[in-house]
N, C-alpha and C positions, 0 to 999 in steps of 0.2 A: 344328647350328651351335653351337659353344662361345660361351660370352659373351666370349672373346678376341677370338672371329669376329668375333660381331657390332657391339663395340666397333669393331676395323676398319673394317668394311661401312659404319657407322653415318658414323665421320669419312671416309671417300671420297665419302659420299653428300654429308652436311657442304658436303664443298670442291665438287666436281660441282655442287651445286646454286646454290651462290654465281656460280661461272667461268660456267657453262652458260646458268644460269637466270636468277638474280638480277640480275646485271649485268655481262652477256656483252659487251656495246660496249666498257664498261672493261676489261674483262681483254683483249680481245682489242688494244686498242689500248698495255692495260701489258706484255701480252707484246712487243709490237712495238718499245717504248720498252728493254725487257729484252738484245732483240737488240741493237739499237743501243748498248746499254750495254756488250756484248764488244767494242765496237771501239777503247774505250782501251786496251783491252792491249795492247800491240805484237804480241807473239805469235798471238792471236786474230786479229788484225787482217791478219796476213799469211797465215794458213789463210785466210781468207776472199776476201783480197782473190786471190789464187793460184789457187783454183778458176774465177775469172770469172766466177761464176753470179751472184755478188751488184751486180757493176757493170753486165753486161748484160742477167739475167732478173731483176731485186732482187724482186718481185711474185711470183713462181713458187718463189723459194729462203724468200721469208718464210713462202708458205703454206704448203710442206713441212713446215716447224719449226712453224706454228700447227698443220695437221692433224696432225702429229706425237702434241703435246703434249694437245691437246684431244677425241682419240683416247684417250690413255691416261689423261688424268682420267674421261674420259665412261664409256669401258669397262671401266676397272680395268688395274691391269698382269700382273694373271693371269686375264686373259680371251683368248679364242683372239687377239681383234684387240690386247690389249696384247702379247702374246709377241710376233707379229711386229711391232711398230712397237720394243719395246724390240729384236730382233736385228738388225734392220735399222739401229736409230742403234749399235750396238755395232760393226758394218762400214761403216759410215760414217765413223765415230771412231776406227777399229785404223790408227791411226797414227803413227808415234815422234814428229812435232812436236806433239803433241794428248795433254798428261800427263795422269794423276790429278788435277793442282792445277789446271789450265788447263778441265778438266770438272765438276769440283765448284763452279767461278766459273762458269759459265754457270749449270750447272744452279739455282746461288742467284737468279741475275740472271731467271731464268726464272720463280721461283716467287715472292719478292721484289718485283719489279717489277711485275706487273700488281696484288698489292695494298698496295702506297704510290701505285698511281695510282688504285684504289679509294677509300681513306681520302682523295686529297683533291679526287677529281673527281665521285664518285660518290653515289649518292643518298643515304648513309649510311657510317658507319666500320666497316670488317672486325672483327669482335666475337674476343674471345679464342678461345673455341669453334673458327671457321672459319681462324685464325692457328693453332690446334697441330692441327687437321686439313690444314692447308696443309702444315704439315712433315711429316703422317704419309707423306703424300702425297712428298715430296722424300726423307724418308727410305729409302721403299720406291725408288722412283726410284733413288736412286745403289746403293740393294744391289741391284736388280735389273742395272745396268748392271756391275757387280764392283767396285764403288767400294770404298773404304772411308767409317765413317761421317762423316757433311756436318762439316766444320770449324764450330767453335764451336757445333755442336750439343747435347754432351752433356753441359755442367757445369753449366746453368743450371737455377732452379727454374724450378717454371711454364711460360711458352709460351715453347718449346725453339727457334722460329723469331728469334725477338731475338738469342740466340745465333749463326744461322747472318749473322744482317744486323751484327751487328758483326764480324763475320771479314771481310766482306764489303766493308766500309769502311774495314777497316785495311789489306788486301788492294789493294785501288785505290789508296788512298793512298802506296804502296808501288811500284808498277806503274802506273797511269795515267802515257802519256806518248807527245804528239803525234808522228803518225807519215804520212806520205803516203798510205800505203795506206791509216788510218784514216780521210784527209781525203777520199779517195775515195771509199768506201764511205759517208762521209756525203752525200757530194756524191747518191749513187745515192739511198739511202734516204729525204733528206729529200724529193726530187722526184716520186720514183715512188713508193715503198711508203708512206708516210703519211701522201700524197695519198687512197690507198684504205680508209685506217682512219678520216679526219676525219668531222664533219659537213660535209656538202654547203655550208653558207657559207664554210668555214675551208679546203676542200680546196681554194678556188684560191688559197690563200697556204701554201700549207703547208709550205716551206722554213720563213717567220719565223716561222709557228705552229710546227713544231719544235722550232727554235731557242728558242721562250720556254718548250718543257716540259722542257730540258735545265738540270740545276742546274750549279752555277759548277765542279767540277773535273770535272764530263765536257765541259763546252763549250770548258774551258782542253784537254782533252788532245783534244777533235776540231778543236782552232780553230778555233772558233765564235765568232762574236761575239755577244754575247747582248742580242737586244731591248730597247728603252726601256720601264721600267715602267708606263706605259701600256697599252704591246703586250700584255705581259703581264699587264698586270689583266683587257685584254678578253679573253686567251682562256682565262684562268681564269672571266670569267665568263661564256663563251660553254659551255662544254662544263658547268659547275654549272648552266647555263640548263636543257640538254637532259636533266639527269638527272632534275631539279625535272618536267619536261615529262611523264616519262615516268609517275614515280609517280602525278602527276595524272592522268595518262591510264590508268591502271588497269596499267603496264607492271612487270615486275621483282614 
């Protein structure tokens, strides 16, 4: 193994052990906040909402995209089981409404997303280290898909995923905008799918629990109304409650 290798090896393990290990509740629940986050694009939002998987099985299309994703961190993308999960989302994806630009915007909101819901829900902040092993991780991801490389990834010193989060925010800022099909697909997801991701006190409100982890221009382009800060004090301190919990409990 070249020390090229192993440097690789080394940051997949990196990110793997974080998602996997360390604080697998959070990622799984910032993946899922990641999903919801394609549905300001108008565009995304009507791939989605047009299939019907997402309004009638929303719990069966999220897990696809979780074991997708948590597959190809776990096993690598050139492992037998990454090859097929990367050919499989490449025929999934060979489709003229589903661009280059429209796939590099997930793919951020996918890698992105579950650690800005790490850094502020979870037992500690994502450390530099597991942020440019996050992107080694996306970067391999979009060359493995035929991408070309992640917008805003490549001019920056340092940790090259900063980079891909500000493409990412001028990008929606640009693109986020209320759409029916959006409001629909929210409508599915806040009810059913992250009902399954909550803690068990919060799952039976988990529309307005939702609605309080959605910041101000994704809630303007789902039309959302956004919770009284109250709401959301409590379930920011319900879910920092459970992370505190775990480390005392020997967990992560």
């Amino acid at each position: 193994m070249t020390a090229e290798t192993r440097g690789a090896h080394h940051a997949r393990t990196a990110y793997a052990r974080l998602v996997l290990e360390t604080m697998p509740e959070e990622s799984r629940l910032g993946l899922t906040l990641g999903f919801i986050r394609t549905f300001g694009i108008p565009e995304i939002a009507r791939v989605l909402y047009g299939t019907g998987r997402m309004t009638s099985e929303p719990r069966a299309r999220a897990k696809a995209t979780g074991v997708a994703m948590f597959t190809l961190i776990g096993q690598g993308l050139n492992s037998p089981e990454g090859r097929g999960t990367v050919e499989a989302l490449r025929r999934i994806h060979d489709r003229p409404d589903i661009t280059p630009e429209l796939m590099h915007y997930v793919l951020a909101c996918f890698t992105v997303c579950p650690l800005r819901f790490i850094d502020t829900h979870g037992q500690r902040a994502v450390t530099d280290a597991e942020r440019e092993a996050a992107y080694g991780f996306h970067l391999g991801l979009s060359d493995a898909l035929g991408l070309s490389e992640p917008p805003g990834g490549g001019h920056r010193d340092g940790v090259r995923l900063d980079g891909v989060e500000e493409w990412m925010r001028g990008y929606e800022a640009d693109r986020f905008a209320p759409t029916e099909e959006a409001r629909a697909l929210w409508r599915s997801a806040s009810r059913g799918l992250l009902a399954a991701r909550l803690p068990a006190p919060l799952a039976a409100l988990a529309p307005t629990v939702a609605a309080s982890l959605l910041d101000a221009p994704l809630g303007r382009a789902l039309q959302v109304r956004r919770p009284p800060a109250p709401v959301r004090a409590l379930v920011i301190r319900a879910l920092r409650s459970r992370a505190r919990g775990r480390v005392a409990g020997g967990g992560g």
